[in-house]
C-alpha positions in Angstrom: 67.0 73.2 74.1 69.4 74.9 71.7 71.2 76.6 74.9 71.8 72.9 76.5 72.9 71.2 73.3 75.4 74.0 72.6 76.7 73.4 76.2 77.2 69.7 75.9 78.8 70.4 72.7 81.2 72.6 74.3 81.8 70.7 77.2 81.9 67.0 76.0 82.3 67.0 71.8 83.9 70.5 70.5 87.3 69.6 68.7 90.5 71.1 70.8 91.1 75.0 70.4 94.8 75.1 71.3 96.1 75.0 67.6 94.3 78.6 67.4 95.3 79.6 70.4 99.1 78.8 69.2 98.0 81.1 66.1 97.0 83.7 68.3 100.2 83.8 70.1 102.3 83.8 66.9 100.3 86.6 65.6 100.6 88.9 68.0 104.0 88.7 68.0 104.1 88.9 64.2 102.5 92.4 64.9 104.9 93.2 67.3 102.7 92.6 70.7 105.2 92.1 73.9 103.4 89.5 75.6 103.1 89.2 79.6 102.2 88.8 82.5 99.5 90.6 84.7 102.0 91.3 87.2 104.7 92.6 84.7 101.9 94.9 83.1 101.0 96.5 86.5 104.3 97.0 87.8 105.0 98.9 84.5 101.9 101.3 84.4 103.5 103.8 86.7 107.0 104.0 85.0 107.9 107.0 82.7 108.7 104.9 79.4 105.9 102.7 79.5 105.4 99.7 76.9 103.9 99.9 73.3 102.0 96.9 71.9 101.3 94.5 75.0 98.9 91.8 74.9 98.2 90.5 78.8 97.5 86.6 78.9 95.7 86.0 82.3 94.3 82.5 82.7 92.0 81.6 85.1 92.0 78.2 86.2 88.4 76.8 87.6 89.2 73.3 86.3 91.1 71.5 83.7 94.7 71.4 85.1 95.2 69.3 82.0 94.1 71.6 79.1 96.2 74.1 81.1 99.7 72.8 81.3 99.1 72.1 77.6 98.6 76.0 77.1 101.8 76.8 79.0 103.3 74.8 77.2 102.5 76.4 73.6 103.6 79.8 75.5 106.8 78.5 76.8 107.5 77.4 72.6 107.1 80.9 71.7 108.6 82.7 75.0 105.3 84.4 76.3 104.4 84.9 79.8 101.2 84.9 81.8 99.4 84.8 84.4 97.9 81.7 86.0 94.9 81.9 89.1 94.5 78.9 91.1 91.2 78.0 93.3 91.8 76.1 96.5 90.5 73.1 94.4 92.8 73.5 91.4 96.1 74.5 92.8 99.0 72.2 92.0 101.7 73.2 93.5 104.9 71.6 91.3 103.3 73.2 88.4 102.8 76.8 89.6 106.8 76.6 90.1 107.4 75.8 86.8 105.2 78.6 86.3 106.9 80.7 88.3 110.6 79.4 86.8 109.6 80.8 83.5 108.9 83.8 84.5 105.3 83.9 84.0 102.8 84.2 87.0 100.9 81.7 89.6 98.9 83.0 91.8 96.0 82.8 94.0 91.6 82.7 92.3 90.1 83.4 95.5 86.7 83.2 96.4 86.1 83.4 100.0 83.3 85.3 100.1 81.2 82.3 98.2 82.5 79.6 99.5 81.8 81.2 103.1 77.9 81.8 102.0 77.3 78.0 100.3 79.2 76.8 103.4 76.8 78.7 105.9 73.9 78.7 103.9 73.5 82.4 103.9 71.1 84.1 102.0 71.2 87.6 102.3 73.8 89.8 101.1 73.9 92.1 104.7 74.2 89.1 106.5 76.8 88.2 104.3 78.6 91.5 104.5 78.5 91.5 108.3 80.6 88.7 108.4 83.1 89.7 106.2 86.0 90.2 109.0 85.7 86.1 109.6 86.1 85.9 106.1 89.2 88.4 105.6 90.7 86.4 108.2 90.2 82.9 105.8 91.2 84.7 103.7 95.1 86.2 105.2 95.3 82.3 105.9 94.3 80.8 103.1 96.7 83.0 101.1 99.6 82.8 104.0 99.5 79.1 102.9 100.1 79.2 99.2 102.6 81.7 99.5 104.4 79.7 101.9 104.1 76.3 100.3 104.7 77.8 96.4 108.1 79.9 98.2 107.2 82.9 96.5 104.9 86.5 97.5 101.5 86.0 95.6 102.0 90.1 94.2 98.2 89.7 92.3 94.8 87.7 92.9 92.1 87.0 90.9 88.5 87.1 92.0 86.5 84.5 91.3 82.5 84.5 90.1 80.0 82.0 91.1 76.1 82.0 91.1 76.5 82.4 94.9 78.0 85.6 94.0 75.4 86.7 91.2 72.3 85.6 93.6 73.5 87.6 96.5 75.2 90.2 94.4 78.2 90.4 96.5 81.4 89.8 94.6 84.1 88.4 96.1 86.2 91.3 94.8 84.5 93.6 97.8 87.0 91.6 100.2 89.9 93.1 98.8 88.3 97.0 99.3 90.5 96.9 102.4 93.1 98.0 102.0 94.8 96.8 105.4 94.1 93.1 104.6 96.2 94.2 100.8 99.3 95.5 103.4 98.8 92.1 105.6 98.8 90.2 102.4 101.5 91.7 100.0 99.1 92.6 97.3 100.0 94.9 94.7 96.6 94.9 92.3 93.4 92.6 92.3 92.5 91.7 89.0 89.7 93.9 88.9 90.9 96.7 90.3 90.0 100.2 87.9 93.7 101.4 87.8 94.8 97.8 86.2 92.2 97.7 83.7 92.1 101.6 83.1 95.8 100.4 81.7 93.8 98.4 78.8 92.7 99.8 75.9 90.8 96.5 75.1 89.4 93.6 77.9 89.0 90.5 76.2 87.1 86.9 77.8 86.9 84.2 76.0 83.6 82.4 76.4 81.7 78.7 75.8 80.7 77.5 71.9 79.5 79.3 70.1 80.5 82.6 71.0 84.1 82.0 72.1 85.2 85.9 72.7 83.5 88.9 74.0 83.5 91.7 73.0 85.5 90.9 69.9 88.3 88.2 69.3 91.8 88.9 69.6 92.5 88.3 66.3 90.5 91.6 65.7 91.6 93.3 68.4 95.6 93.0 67.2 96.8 96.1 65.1 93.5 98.3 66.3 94.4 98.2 70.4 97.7 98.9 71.7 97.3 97.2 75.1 95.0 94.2 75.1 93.8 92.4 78.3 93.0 88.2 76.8 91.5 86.3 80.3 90.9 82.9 79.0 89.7 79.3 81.5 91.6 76.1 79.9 88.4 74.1 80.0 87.1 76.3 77.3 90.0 75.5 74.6 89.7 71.7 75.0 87.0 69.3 75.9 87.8 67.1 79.3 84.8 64.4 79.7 85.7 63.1 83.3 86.8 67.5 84.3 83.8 68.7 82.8 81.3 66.2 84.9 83.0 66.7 87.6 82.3 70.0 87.6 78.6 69.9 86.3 77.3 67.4 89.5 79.5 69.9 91.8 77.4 73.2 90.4 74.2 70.7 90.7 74.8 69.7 94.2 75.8 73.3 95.3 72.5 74.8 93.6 70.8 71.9 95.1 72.3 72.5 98.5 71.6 76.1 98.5 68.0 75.7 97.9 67.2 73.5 101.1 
């Protein structure tokens, strides 16, 4: 009971986060954090003179288009880049070229390997993996698309989770093991990849009321980490009734789908 009163709270009555997300960004640069991009980071960890203080914004972006433009918009007040992944269902296309414009980061959340099991209602995780060059090939298009339609080379990807992913144990990340369908695609790093995140010296997430960071907030983490990873979702710094229902009758449906 207290688990799904805490979720409705987050989801439908928890007052906006974004004033403390503005504080966060003004802090770090208070303690001297340079603050960027995924993309920017990476391409940086194999120079000679690396950065010093560097806080990483990535933002993943399930749902809540709205509660996101609001956050780029308190970055683009105090000058910080980011990185923004899009799902199929959340892209928007005029706004990840204003992304792009301010020289922060839109690029691709990807989750193939999911959507292909829900779609084909498979339930084992060889199975799965047998058919993973049909789902490469979704993949090189579905990718070859954004690209072409945003007018720019998507350089990183984000993988996506979903409880098709944690039932089958299969990550979507396994797709991008390839490293042929990386040299097809143009991609420099996945997201999860151990050279990227060997580059951190602290991986934040935030998370749903009433825990909101794990391992420890960022707020802690400035002055004692040199080179911070923050991955944050929009629809966990603002309530959206109509995004957050959406959503919640989507996951039911799926689970629902998946069991017959």
């Amino acid at each position: 009971m207290k688990t799904l009163l805490n979720r409705v709270y987050a989801d439908y009555l928890m007052p906006s986060r974004l004033g403390e997300y503005a504080a966060l960004l003004r802090a770090a640069a208070e303690a001297g954090y340079a603050q960027v991009s995924v993309r920017s980071f990476f391409r940086d960890l194999n120079r000679t003179a690396q950065r010093g203080r560097t806080l990483v914004h990535r933002h993943d972006i399930d749902s809540d288009l709205r509660t996101a433009k609001k956050m780029f918009a308190i970055e683009a007040r105090h000058g910080v880049k980011a990185s923004y992944y899009f799902r199929l269902r959340t892209l928007d296309y005029g706004f990840m070229r204003e992304i792009e414009a301010a020289g922060s980061e839109a690029s691709y959340h990807y989750e193939e390997v999911a959507d292909f099991a829900k779609r084909h209602r498979i339930r084992k995780s060889d199975e799965l993996r047998r058919r993973f060059p049909e789902i490469r090939e979704l993949f090189v298009r579905n990718i070859g698309q954004i690209a072409s339609r945003l007018g720019a080379p998507l350089a990183t990807v984000a993988s996506h989770g979903d409880f098709a992913n944690r039932r089958l144990k299969v990550i979507n990340h396994e797709l991008l093991r390839d490293a042929s369908l990386r040299a097809r695609c143009g991609i420099e790093c996945e997201s999860y990849d151990v050279e990227l995140l060997r580059g951190f010296d602290m991986y934040i997430s935030d998370r749903k009321h009433p825990v909101y960071y794990h391992p420890i907030s960022p707020f802690e983490a400035l002055g004692r980490y040199e080179r911070i990873c923050l991955l944050t979702h929009p629809v966990q710094w603002e309530t959206n009734w109509i995004e957050s229902t959406r959503c919640n009758l989507r996951r039911l449906l799926e689970e629902m789908a998946w069991r017959v």
